[in-house]
C-alpha positions in Angstrom: 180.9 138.2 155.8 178.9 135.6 153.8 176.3 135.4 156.0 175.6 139.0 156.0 175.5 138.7 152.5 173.1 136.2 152.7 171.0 138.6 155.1 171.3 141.4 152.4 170.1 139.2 150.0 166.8 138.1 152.1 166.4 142.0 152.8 166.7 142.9 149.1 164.4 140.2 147.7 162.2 141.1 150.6 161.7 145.4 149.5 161.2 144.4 146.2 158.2 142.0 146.5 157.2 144.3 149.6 156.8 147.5 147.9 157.8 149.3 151.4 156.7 152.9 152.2 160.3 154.3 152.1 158.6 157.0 154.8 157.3 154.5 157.5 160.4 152.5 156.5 162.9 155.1 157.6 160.3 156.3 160.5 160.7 153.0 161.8 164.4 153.2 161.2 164.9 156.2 163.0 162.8 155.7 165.9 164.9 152.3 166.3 168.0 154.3 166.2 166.8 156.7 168.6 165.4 154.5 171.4 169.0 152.2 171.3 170.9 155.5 171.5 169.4 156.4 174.8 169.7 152.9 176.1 173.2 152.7 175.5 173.2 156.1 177.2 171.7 154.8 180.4 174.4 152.9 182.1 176.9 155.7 181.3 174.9 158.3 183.5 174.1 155.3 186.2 177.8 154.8 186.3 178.0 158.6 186.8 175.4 158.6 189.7 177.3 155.9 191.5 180.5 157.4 191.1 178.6 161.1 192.8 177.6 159.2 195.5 180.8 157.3 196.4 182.5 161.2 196.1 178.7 162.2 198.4 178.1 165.1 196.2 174.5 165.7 196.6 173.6 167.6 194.3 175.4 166.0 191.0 173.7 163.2 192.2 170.1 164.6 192.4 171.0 166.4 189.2 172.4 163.1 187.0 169.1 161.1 188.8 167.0 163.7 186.6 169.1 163.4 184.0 168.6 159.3 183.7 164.9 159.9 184.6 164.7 162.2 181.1 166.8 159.5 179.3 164.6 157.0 180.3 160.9 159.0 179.6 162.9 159.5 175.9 163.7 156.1 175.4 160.4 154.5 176.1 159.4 158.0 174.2 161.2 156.5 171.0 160.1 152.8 171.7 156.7 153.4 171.5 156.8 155.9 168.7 159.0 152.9 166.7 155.5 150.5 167.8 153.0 152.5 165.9 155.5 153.3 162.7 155.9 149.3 162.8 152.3 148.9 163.0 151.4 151.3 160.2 154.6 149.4 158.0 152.4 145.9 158.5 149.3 147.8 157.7 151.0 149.1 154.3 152.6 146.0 153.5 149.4 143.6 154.3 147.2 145.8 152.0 149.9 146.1 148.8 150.7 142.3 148.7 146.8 140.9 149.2 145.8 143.6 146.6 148.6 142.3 144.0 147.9 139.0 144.9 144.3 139.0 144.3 144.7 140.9 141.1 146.8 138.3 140.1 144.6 135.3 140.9 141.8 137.1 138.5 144.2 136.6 136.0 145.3 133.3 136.1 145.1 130.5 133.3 143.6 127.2 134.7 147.1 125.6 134.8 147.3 127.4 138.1 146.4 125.5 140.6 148.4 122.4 138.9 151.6 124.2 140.1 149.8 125.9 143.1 147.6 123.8 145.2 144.6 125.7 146.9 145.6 124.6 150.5 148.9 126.2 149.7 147.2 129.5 148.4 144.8 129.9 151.4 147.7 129.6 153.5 149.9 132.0 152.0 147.1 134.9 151.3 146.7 134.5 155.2 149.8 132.8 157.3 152.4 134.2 154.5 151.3 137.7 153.8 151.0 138.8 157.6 154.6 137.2 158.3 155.8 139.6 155.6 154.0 142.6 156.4 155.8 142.3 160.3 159.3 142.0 158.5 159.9 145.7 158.4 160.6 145.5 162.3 162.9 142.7 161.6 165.0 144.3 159.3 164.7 147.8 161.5 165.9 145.5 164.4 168.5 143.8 162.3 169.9 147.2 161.2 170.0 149.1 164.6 171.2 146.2 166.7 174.2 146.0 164.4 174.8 149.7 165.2 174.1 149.3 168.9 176.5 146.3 170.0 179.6 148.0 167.8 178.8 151.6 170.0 178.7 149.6 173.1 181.9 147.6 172.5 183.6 150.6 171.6 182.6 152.2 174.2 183.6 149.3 177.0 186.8 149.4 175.4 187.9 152.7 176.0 187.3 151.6 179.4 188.9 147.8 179.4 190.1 146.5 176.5 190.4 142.8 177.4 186.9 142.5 179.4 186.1 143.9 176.1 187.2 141.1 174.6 185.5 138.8 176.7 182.4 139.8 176.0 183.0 139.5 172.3 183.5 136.4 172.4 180.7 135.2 174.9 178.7 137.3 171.6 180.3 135.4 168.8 180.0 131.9 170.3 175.9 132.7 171.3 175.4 134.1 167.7 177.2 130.6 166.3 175.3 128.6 168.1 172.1 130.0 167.6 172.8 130.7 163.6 173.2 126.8 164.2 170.1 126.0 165.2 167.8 128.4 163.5 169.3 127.0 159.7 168.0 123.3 161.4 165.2 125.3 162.8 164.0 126.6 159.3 164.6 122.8 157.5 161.8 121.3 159.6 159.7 124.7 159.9 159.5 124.1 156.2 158.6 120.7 156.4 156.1 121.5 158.5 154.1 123.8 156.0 154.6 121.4 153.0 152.5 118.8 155.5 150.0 121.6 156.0 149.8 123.1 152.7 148.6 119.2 152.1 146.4 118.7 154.7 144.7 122.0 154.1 144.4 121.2 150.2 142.9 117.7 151.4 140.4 119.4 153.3 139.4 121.5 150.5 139.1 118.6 148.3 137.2 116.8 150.8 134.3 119.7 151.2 134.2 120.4 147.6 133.0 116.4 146.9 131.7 115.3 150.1 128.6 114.3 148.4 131.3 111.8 146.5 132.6 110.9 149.7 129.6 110.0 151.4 128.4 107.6 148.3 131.9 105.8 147.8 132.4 105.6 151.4 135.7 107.2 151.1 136.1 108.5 154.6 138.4 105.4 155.9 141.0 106.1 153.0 140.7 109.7 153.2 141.6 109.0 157.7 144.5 107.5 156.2 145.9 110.0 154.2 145.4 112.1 156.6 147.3 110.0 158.8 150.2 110.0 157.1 150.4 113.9 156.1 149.9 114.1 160.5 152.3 112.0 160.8 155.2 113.6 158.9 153.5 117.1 160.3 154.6 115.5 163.6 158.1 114.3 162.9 159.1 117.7 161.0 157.8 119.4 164.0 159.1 117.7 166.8 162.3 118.3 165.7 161.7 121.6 164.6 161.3 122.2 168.3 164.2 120.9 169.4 166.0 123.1 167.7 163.5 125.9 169.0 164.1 124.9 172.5 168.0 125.2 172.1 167.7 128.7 170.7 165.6 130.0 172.9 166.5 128.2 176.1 169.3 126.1 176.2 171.4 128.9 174.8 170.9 131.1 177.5 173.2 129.0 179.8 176.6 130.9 177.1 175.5 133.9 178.6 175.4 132.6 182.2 178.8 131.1 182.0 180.7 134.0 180.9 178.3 136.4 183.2 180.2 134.4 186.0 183.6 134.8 184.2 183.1 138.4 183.9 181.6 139.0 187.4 184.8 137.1 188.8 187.7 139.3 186.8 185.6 142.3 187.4 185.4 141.8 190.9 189.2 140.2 191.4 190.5 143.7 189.3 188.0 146.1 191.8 190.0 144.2 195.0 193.5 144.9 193.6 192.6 148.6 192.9 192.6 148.7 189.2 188.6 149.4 188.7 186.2 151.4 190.3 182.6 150.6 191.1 181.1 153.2 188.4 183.4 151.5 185.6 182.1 148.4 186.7 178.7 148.8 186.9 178.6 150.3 183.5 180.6 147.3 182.1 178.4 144.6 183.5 175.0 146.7 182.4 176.9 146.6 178.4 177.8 142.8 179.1 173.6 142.3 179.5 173.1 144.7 176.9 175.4 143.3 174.5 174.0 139.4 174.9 170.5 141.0 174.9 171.4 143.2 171.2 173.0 139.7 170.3 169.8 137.5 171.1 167.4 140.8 169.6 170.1 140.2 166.6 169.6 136.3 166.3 166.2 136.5 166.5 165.5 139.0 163.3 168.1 137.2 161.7 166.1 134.1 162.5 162.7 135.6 161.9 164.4 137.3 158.4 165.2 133.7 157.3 161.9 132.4 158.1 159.9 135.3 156.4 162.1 134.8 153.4 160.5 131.0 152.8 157.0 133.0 152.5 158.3 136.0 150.6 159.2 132.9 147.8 155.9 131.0 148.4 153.8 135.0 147.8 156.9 135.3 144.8 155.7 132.0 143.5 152.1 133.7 143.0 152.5 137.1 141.7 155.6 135.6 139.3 153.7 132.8 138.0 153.7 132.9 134.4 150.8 131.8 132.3 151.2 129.5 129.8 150.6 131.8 127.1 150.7 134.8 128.4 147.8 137.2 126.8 148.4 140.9 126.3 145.6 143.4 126.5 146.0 146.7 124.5 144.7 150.3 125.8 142.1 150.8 122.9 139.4 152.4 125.0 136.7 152.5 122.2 133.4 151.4 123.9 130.9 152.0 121.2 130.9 148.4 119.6 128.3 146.3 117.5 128.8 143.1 118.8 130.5 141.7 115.7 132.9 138.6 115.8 134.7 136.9 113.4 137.3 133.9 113.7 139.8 134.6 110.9 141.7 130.9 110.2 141.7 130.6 114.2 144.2 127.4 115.6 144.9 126.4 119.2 147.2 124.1 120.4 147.9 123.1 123.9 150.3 120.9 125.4 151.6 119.9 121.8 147.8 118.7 121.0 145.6 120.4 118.5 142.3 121.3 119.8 141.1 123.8 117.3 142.2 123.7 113.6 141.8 126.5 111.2 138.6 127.8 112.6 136.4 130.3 110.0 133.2 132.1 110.6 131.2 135.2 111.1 129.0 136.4 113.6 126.9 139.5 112.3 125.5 141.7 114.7 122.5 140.6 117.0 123.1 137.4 115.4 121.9 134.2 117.8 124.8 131.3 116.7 124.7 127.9 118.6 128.1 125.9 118.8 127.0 122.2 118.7 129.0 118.8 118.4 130.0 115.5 120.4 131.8 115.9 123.7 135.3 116.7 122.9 134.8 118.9 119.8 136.4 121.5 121.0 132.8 123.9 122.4 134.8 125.0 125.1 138.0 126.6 124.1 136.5 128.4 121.6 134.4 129.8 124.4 138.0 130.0 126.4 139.5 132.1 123.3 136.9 134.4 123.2 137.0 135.0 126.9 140.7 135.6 126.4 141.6 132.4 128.7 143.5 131.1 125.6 145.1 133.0 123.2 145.0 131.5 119.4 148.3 129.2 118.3 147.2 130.9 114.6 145.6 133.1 113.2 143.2 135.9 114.3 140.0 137.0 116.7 138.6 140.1 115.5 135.4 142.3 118.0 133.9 144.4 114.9 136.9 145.0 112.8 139.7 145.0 115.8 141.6 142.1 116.8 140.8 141.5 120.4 144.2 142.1 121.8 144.0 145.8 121.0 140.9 146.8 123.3 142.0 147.3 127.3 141.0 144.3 129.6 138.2 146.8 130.9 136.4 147.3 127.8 137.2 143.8 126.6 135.5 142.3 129.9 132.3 145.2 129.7 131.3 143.7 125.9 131.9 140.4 126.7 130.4 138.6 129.0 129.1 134.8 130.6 126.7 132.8 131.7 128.5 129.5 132.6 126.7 125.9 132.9 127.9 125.8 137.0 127.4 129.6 138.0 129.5 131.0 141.2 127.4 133.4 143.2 128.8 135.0 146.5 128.4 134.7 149.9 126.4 137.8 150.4 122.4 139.0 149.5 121.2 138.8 146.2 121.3 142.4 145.8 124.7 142.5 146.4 126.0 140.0 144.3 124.0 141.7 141.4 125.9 145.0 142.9 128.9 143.7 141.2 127.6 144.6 138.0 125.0 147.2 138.2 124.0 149.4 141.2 120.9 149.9 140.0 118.0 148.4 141.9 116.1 149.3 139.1 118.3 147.7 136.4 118.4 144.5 138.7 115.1 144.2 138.8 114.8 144.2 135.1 117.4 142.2 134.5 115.6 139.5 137.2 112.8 139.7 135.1 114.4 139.2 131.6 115.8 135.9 133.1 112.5 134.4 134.6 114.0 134.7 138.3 112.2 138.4 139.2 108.7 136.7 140.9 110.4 133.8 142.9 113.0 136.5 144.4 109.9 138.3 145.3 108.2 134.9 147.3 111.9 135.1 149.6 111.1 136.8 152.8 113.7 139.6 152.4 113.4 139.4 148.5 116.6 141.0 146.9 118.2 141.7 150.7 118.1 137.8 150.9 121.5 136.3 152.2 122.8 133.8 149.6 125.0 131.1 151.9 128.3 130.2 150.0 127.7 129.2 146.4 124.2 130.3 146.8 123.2 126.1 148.5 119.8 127.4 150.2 118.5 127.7 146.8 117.8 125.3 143.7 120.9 125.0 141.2 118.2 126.4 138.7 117.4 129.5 140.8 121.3 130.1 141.1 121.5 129.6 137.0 119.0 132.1 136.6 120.1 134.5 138.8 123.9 134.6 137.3 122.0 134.7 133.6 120.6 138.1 135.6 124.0 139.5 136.3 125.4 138.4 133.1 122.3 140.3 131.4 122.9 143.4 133.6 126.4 143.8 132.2 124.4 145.0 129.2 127.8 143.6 127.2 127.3 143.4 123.4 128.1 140.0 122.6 126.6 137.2 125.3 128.1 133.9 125.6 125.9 131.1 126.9 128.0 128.0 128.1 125.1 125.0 128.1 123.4 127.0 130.8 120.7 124.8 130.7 122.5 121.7 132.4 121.7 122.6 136.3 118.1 123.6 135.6 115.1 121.5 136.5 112.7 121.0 133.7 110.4 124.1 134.5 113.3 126.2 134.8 114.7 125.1 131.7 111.7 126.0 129.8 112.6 129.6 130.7 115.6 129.6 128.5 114.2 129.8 125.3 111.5 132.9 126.5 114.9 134.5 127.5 117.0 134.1 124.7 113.6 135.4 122.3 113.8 138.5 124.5 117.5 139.2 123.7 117.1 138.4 119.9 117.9 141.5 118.5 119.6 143.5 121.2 122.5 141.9 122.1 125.1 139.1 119.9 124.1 135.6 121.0 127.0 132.4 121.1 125.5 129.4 122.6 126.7 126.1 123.9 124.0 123.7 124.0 123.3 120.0 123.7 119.6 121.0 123.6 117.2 120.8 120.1 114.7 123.1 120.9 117.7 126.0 121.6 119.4 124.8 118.5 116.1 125.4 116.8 115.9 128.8 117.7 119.7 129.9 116.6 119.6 132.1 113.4 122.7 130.0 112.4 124.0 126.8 113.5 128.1 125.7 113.7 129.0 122.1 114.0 132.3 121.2 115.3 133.8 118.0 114.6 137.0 116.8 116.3 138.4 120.9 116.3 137.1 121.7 112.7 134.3 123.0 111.8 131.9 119.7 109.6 129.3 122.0 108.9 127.2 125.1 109.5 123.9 126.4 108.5 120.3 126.6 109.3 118.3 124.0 111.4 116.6 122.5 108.4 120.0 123.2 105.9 121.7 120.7 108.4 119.0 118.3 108.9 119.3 117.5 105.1 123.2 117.3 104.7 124.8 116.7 108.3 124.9 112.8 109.8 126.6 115.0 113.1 123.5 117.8 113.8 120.9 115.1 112.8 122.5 112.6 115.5 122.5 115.4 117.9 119.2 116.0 117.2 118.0 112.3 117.7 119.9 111.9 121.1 120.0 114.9 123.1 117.2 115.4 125.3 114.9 118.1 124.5 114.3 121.1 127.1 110.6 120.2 127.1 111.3 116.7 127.2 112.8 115.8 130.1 112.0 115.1 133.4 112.5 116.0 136.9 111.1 118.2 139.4 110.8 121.3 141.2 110.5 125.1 139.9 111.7 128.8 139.9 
């Protein structure tokens, strides 16, 4: 009773992360049903056909042969409709959970992959989600072979109670054993994944700084980590298939032994006149059936089990909570100036203050640079506006709204970035602009706005180009410039600039200030920079200072009063200044 209580539980948790089509759910259900009911009727009329025979009536016999030959047609009939129901369950399934899932990991604060590593993600949207989506058969099994065995013992024991009773416990000792084995089975299977969820995340580490581990000559140390996560891989598994091999082999010999039993008593009560052929026939065909139901039984309860570990690994995911979780409103209103104003902001993370009581204004079409010293706190006020972060105190208002009113899709479409290391997809140029804007024509202008238009044109497939993955069969400058292009295509109000300058080669660098000249007076401007000549061209300049702001003004107001903006000034290197080579 407790362990089908357990089962229940598994199932439960299972429909309501799978979001099952109750349709192809009880398509599959019923098709199950229907198959196992004309396979339990099959030895009855073989039983009957022997019986006609021994009696040599011809014709019953001829007529219960058709009779089996239609049961049969119907039962593979059933079987195969049951196959394409299950396939179109896993079909369903795979699609809802990916589609949640990578909704949800668009969502996600940056504390994510602390709790989640990226090996373990990759293998759950792949290994994970496709075990799920073949659970529906499972369960369908699980359901109907219950049914099944209790028909077919009822049935034998209208016939013979104790041979009955014999074969119910040859079932209860195979489904012990093998309940047995699949819990140790499951102990090590998990094991297993924990080494590969490591070995996978090592991998990924290792490709996104193998330039890191070429220089440092990490490759012996990284062998060795790797040797141990194999080696625990190995242990876990070799036991894990120990445990396999009983349950799927070994076990096999319970069924033997009391075939042998039965075949014995069957044939001992045949020879002393107290059971015909047809009777037993028909009770050795439910014996087979029976073990088989048990061992179909065993192995959904087994695969139910198993499924269940990556229905809490996709749960894991989708129920991950975000530090501070950040609520979007439905305000729909689209028709914005481009306004912002911080309104005695705060942030505080992980019982640190980054940002303290944070005042200013943005006017419309204004061009603002954020300056200070490393640490200041640049970023997360970028991070609040983007809504990564929500303020500890005080407000954020777009115009005259606070930001958490507007939806998430009008918020994203008047907001938008250009960060300092730009992702760009494995796909063409056009393509990747595609994401934004449709519009060839738009792209195009857009290209030309940022600087990028005339080198596109030099590639010998121009925008149809194919970008390899993060765009490495082109300069870091040409990738900067053509994300600047997307993020100008949004055609959002209020452009945020994260130090964009800091993967461009001199030339390309010099392109920055023509672009941001262009946009002066079209669009809201907020820059990160640690250049001058950008910080030159800002209508307004704020200085932050350990999470407050020191001091804000003009480029010649705070060359007169602030010790910070003039030591910026002195040390940064200026976008004409430096050196390097190469070109857009």
């Amino acid at each position: 009773m407790l362990m089908v209580k357990d089962h229940a539980r598994l199932i439960r948790d299972y429909f309501k992360l799978a979001k099952v089509s109750r349709p192809l759910f009880a398509l599959t259900l019923l098709t199950a049903c229907l198959y196992k009911a004309f396979a339990i009727i099959l030895p009855i009329v073989a039983a009957l056909i022997i019986k006609a025979l021994t009696e040599q009536n011809v014709g019953q016999t001829y007529f219960l042969i058709s009779i089996y030959a239609l049961i049969y047609f119907l039962n593979r009939l059933t079987y195969f409709l049951n196959y394409r129901a299950y396939t179109w369950n896993i079909a369903h399934t795979y699609h809802s959970i990916q589609s949640r899932i990578f909704e949800k990991l668009i969502h996600v604060d940056h504390n994510f992959t602390k709790k989640i590593s990226k090996g373990r993600l990759m293998n759950t949207v792949n290994t994970d989600v496709i075990a799920i989506g073949e659970m529906n058969d499972e369960i369908s099994e699980y359901i109907t072979t219950i049914a099944q065995v209790v028909a077919i013992v009822a049935i034998s024991a209208s016939y013979n109670l104790p041979i009955t009773l014999i074969m119910v416990a040859s079932a209860l000792i195979y489904v012990k054993v093998h309940d047995y084995c699949d819990k140790k089975y499951n102990i090590f299977w998990w094991k297993t994944q924990i080494a590969d969820d490591k070995y996978s995340n090592l991998v990924s580490q290792t490709l996104s700084g193998i330039q890191e581990v070429r220089t440092f000559n990490m490759l012996s140390k990284l062998q060795a980590k790797t040797a141990r996560i194999q080696k625990n891989y190995n242990k876990a598994y070799k036991t894990q298939r120990h445990y396999a091999n009983i349950r799927g082999v070994d076990i096999r010999f319970i069924y033997y032994f009391f075939q042998v039993v039965l075949y014995i008593l069957l044939l001992s009560l045949m020879s002393h006149g107290h059971l015909e052929l047809d009777i037993l026939i028909l009770l050795l065909a439910y014996h087979t059936q029976v073990i088989d139901g048990i061992e179909k039984l065993s192995d959904s309860i087994a695969e139910i089990r198993l499924v269940s570990a990556s229905v809490e690994r996709v749960k894991s995911i989708l129920e991950y909570k975000s530090a501070q979780e950040l609520q979007f409103g439905d305000l729909a209103l689209d028709d914005l100036d481009g306004t912002i104003t911080f309104d005695h902001v705060s942030l505080s993370l992980d019982r640190q203050t980054i940002l303290k009581d944070i005042n200013f204004k943005i006017r419309r079409h204004e061009c603002v640079a954020i300056v200070g010293n490393p640490g200041a706190g640049k970023t997360m006020l970028f991070n609040l506006l983007l809504r990564l972060n929500k303020p500890t105190k005080g407000k954020i208002y777009l115009d005259h709204t606070e930001i958490s009113e507007f939806s998430r899709a009008v918020y994203a479409s008047n907001i938008a970035v250009a960060n300092q290391s730009p992702f760009i997809f494995n796909m063409s140029i056009r393509k990747n602009l595609d994401f934004v804007d449709p519009d060839i024509r738009h792209q195009i202008e857009a290209c030309k706005i940022a600087g990028i238009h005339n080198f596109i044109e030099t590639l010998p497939q121009g925008y149809n180009t194919i970008l390899r993955e993060n765009a490495t069969n082109i300069s870091g400058g040409q990738k900067q410039m053509i994300s600047i292009a997307r993020t100008i295509l949004t055609e959002a109000e209020v452009l945020l600039l994260d130090d964009i300058t800091t993967s461009l080669d001199p030339d390309t660098a010099k392109l920055v200030p023509r672009l941001i000249r262009k946009l002066e007076g079209e669009r809201t401007i907020v820059m990160i920079t640690k250049k001058p000549d950008l910080m030159k061209l800002a209508d307004r300049i704020i200085v932050l200072d350990n999470g407050k702001i020191s001091d804000s003004g003009t480029h010649e107001g705070l060359l007169k009063r602030s010790a910070i903006y003039r030591h910026l000034q002195a040390n940064a290197p200026s976008v004409h200044n430096e050196k390097g080579g190469g070109s857009v």
